[in-house]
N, C-alpha and C positions, 0 to 999 in steps of 0.2 A: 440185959446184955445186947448190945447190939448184932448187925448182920455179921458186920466185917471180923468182932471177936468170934463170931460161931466160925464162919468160913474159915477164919484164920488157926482154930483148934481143929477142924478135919482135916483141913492139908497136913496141919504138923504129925495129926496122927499116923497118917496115910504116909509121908515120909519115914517117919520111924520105923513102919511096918516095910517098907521097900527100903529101907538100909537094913535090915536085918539078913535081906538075903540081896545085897548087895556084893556081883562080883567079884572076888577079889585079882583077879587077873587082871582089870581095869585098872584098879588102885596098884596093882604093883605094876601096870608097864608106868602111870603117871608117874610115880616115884622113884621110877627109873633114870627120871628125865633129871630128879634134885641133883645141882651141883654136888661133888663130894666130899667141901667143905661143909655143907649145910648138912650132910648127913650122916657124918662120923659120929656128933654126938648119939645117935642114935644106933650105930652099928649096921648103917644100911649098904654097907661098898658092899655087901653078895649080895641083895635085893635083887640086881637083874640079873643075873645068873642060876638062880633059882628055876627049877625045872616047872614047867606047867604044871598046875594038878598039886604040886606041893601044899600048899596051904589052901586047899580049896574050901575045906570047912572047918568050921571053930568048933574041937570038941575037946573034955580033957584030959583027952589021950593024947593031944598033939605035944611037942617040945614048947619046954618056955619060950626059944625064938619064933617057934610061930604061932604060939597063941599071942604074942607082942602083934608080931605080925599084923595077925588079922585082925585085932584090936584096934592097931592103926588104920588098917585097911578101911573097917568100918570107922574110925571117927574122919576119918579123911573126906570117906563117901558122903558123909552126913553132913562133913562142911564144903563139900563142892557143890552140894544139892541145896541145901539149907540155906546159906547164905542168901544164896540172889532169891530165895523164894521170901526169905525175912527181909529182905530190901523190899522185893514187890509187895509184900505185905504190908510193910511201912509206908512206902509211896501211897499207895492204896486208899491205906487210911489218912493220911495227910492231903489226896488229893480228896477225900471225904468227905474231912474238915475243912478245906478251903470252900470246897461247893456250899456247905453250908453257911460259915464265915459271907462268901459272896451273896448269896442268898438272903443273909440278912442285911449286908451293907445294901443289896438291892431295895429291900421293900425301906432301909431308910432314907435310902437316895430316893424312890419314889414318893415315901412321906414330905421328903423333905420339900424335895420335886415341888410337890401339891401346893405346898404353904410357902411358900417362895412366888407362885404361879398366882394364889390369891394373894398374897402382899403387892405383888407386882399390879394385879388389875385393880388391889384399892389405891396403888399409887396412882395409875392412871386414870380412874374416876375420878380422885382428887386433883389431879393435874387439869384433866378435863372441867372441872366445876371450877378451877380456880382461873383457867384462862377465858372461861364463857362471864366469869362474874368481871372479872379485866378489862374483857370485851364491851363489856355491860357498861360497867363505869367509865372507860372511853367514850363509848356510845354519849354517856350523861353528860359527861364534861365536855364533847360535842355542842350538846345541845344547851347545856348551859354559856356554853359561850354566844353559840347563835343566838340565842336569848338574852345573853346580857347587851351585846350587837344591838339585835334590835331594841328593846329597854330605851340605850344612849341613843339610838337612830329618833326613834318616836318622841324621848324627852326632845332631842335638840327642835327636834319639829313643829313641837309642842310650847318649845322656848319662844323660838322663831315667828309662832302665832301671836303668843302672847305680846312680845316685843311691837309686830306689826298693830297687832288693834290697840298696845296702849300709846305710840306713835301718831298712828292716824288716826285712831278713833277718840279716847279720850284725849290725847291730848291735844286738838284738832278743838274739840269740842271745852276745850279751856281757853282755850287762846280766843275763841267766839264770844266767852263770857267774858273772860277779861277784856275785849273791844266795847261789850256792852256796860260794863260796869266805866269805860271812860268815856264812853255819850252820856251817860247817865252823870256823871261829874261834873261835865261841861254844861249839861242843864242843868245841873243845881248850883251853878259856880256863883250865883246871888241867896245860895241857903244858909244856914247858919253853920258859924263853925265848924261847931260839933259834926252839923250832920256831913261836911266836907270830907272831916277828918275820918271817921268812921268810913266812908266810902272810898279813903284811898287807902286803910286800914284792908277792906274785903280785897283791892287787886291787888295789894302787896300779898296776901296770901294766896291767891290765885295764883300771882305768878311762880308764889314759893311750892305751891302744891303744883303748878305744872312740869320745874323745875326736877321736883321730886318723881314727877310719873317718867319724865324721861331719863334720870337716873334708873330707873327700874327698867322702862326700855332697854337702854345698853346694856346691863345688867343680863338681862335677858336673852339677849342676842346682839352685838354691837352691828348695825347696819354696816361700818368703816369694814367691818373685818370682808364684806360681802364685796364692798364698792372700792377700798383703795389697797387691802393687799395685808399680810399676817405682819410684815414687820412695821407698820403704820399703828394697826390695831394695838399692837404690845404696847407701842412707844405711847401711846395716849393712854392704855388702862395703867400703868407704871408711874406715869405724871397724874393721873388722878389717884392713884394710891396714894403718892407722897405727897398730895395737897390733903389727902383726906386724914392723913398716919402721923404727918411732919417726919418720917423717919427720910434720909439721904438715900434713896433710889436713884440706880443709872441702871442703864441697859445700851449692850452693844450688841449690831448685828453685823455679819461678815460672810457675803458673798450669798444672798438670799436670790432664789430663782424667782422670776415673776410670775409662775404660774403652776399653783398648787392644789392639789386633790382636796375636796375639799374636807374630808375624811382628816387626813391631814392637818388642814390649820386650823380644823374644829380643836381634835385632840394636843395640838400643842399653845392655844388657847386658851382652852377649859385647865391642862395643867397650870399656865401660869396663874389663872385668875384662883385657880384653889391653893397653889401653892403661897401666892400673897394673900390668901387669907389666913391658913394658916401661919405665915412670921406674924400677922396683926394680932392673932388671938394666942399665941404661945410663946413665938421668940421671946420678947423683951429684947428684938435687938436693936441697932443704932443705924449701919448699915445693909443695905440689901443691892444686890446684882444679879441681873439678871444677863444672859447671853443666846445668841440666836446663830450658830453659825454652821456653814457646810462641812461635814467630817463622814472621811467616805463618801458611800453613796447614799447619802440620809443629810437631817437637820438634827444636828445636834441642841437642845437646853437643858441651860444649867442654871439653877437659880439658888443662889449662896447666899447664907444671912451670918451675921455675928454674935447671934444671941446665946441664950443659954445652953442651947443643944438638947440632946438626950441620948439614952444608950439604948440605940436599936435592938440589941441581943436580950437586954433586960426586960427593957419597956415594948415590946412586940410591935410597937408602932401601934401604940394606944394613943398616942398624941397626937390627936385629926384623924384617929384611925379611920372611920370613915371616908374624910378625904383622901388619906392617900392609896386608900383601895381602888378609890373612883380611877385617880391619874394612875392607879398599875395598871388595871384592868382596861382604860380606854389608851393605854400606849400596847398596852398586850393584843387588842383589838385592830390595831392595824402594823401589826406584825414588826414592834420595836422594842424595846429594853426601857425597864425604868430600874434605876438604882437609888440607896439613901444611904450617903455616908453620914453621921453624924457623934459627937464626943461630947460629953455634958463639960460646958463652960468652954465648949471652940467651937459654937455654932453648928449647922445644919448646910451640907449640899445635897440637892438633887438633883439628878441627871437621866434626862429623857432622851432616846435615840428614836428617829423611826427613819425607814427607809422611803428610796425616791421612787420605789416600784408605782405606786397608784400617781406620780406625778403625771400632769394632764399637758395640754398643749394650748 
């Protein structure tokens, strides 16, 4: 049994016992006061005219009117007392109940509190470990760029070597033997036939083999691209394409600055020379074009073929993939756009943008 039902059973007893010898002089002036419409059914219009002392106590000597009386008297007294003492006993308990009611939503709002509090800090460890590994891999990709950067820096350099010692050194040192192999002709120009013929057999391959090391020189590095300027350069590797392919190459250029970074006309170079290799070794096409021109503040190329095409979304750019990671990455490298449109059986365009930012003076 709880407190508030024991409390709540000695009050009521202790009322009982204090209505038992509750006034009645009280209760009859208060019922003096009822309208005496409300109290006819009861017979109360002489209530206040009743001499004091009259129904002082309840015995059963008194008249049936006033043992009613004091019957009333006391249940009257019982219910002017009792009432609000049963309200406050209600409230009581109800404000009892709520304390504990709140009491418990407290320690769930504090459980909950807790596990909310730990959700939150594994969200932010996770947040934290996921923006440091973000961090991370920026960092990477950073330095994989620097790296692919230099990679192309050190290849071209490395091109550029090559090219120069097979220019000046061997083929330098061909052109010495082939001089020597024609003194050596002209003294034996009373030998026999044969050995003539054989002897102008060795320079005709001399020259073919010098021939060939300075195709590998340009190849390499074209000197032109250095000494007369990118739209020069194109227009010869383009005419040696189509002498070497027999396919119909043209190339237009339109409004070319005469003075470029050399970053620059490395990168859109090396794209054209990988992008005509790739039409030689996949197109199958008939036609090729190429263009070279000012759009914005950059050089626009575009180089369009006729051939069979392919679907980019399909084929992921497995055809030359190699290459054409090279020309993403080295236009990605000096801060341009490479795009590939292409459709199987409408040909191939790519389009390399880079900007005039590193142009020199």
């Amino acid at each position: 049994m709880s407190a508030s039902r024991v409390r709540a059973g000695i009050l009521t007893a202790g009322i009982v016992a204090l209505l038992l010898h509750f006034p009645t002089e009280v209760a009859r002036h208060v019922l003096s006061l009822v309208p005496h419409q409300l109290s006819t059914p009861f017979e109360l219009e002489n209530l206040a005219s009743l001499a004091p002392g009259t129904v002082s106590d309840f015995s059963p000597r008194d008249s049936d009117e006033s043992v009613w009386k004091a019957v009333l008297t006391r249940v009257f007294g019982m219910a002017l007392i009792g009432v609000p003492v049963w309200y406050f006993l209600q409230r009581r308990e109800r404000e009892e109940e709520l304390q504990r009611l709140d009491k418990g939503w407290a320690a769930r709002l504090h459980a909950r509190s807790e596990e909310l509090m730990a959700v939150n800090n594994a969200l932010v460890s996770e947040v934290s470990k996921r923006i440091d590994t973000e961090q991370s891999l920026e960092a990477n990709r950073r330095d994989l760029r620097l790296l692919a950067s230099q990679l192309l820096r050190l290849q071209e350099e490395e091109r550029r070597r090559i090219s120069r010692d097979l220019h000046d050194d061997i083929n330098q040192r061909l052109a010495l033997l082939s001089i020597d192999v024609e003194m050596l002709e002209r003294q034996l120009s009373h030998a026999a036939v044969g050995t003539v013929r054989t002897i102008r057999s060795i320079q005709d391959r001399i020259g073919e083999l010098s021939e060939g090391v300075r195709r590998l020189a340009y190849q390499f590095h074209p000197s032109i691209l250095d000494d007369l300027g990118l739209s020069i350069a194109l227009r010869r590797l383009i005419d040696d394409f189509q002498a070497r392919t027999g396919l119909d190459a043209r190339f237009i250029s339109k409004d070319i600055p005469q003075h470029l970074a050399q970053d620059v006309v490395t990168c859109l170079y090396r794209v054209t020379q990988e992008g005509l290799a790739n039409i030689a070794r996949h197109a199958r096409a008939n036609t090729v074009q190429v263009e070279l021109m000012r759009v914005r503040d950059g050089l626009q190329l575009m180089i369009r073929d006729d051939g069979v095409g392919f679907d980019v979304n399909y084929d992921g750019g497995r055809r030359g993939s190699l290459g054409l990671l090279s020309m993403k990455e080295r236009v990605s490298l000096v801060a341009g756009s490479f795009t590939i449109d292409s459709t199987p059986g409408e040909g191939t365009l790519i389009c390399a943008w880079v900007p005039f930012k590193q142009e020199r003076a």
